[in-house]
Residue frames relative to the residue before (quaternion, step in Angstrom):
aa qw qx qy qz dx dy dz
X 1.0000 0.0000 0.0000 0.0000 0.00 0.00 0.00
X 0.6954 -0.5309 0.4554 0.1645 3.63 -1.29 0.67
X 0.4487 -0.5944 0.5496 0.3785 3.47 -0.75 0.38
X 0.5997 0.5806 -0.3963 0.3824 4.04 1.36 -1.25
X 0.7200 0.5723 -0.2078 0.3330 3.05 0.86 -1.69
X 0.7656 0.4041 -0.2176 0.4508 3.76 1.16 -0.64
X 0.3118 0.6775 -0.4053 0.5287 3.23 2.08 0.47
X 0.6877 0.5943 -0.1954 0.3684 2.99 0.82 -2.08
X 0.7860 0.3343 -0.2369 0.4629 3.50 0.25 -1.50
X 0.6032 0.6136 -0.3393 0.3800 4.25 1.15 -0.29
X 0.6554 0.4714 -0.2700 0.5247 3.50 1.50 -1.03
X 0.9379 -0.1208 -0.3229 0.0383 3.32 1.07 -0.26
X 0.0441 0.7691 -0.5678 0.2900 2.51 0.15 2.14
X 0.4543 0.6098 -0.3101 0.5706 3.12 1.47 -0.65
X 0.7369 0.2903 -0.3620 0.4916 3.96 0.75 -1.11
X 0.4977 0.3810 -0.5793 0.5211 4.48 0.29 -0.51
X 0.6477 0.5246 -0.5188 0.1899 3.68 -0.32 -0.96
X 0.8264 0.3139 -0.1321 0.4485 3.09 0.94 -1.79
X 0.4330 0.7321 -0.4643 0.2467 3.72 0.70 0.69
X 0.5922 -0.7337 0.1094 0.3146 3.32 -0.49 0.98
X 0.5255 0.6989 -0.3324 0.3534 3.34 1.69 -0.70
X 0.5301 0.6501 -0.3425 0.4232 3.72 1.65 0.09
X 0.4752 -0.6692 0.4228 0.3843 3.46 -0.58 0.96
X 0.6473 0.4777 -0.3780 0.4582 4.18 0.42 -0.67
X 0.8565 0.0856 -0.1846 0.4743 3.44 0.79 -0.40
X 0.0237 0.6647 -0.7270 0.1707 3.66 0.69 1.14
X 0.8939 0.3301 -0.2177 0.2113 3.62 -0.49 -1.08
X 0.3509 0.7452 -0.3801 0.4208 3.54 1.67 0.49
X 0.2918 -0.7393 0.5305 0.2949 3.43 1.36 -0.87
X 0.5759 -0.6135 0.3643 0.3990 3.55 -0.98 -0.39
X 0.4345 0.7136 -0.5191 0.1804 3.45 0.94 0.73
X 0.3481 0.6295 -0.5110 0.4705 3.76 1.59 -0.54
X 0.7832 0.4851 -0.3156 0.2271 3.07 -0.30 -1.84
X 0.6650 0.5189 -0.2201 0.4900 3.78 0.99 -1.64
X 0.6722 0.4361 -0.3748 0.4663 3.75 0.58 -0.74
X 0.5745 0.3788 -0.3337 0.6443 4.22 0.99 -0.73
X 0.7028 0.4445 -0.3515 0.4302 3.71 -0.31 -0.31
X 0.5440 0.2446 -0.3456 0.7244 4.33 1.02 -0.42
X 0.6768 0.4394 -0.4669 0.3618 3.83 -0.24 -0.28
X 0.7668 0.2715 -0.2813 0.5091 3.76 0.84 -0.85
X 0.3401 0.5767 -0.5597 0.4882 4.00 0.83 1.03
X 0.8363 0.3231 -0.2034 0.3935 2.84 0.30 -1.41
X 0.4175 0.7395 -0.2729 0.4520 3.41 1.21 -0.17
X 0.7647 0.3349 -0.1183 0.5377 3.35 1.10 -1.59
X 0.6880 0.5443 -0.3591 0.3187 3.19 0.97 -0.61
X 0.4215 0.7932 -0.1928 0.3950 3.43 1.58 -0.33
X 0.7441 0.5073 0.0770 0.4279 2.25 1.26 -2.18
X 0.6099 0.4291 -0.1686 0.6445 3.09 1.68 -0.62
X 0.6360 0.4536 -0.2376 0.5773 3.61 0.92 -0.52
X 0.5858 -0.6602 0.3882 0.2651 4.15 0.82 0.87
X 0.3774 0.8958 -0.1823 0.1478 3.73 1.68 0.17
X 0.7428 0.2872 0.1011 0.5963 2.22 1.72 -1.84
């Protein structure tokens, strides 16, 4: 496996983790979720663009 690809599969978990419908993070709102979720686009797109 890639260094991209184990980015890929870490961000998102990192994004289910941080989604609000989880009791530990009910009260974060949805800004965790929106800030991991423009990070793993851009992430893929990289990734998809020969970058990473």
């Amino acid at each position: 496996m890639s260094l991209g690809t184990i980015l890929i599969i870490i961000l998102i978990l990192i994004l289910i983790g941080a989604v609000p419908a989880w009791p530990h993070s009910r009260g974060w709102g949805y800004g965790p979720s929106g800030i991991l979720g423009i990070i793993l686009i851009v992430v893929l797109i990289l990734a998809l663009m020969g970058r990473i």
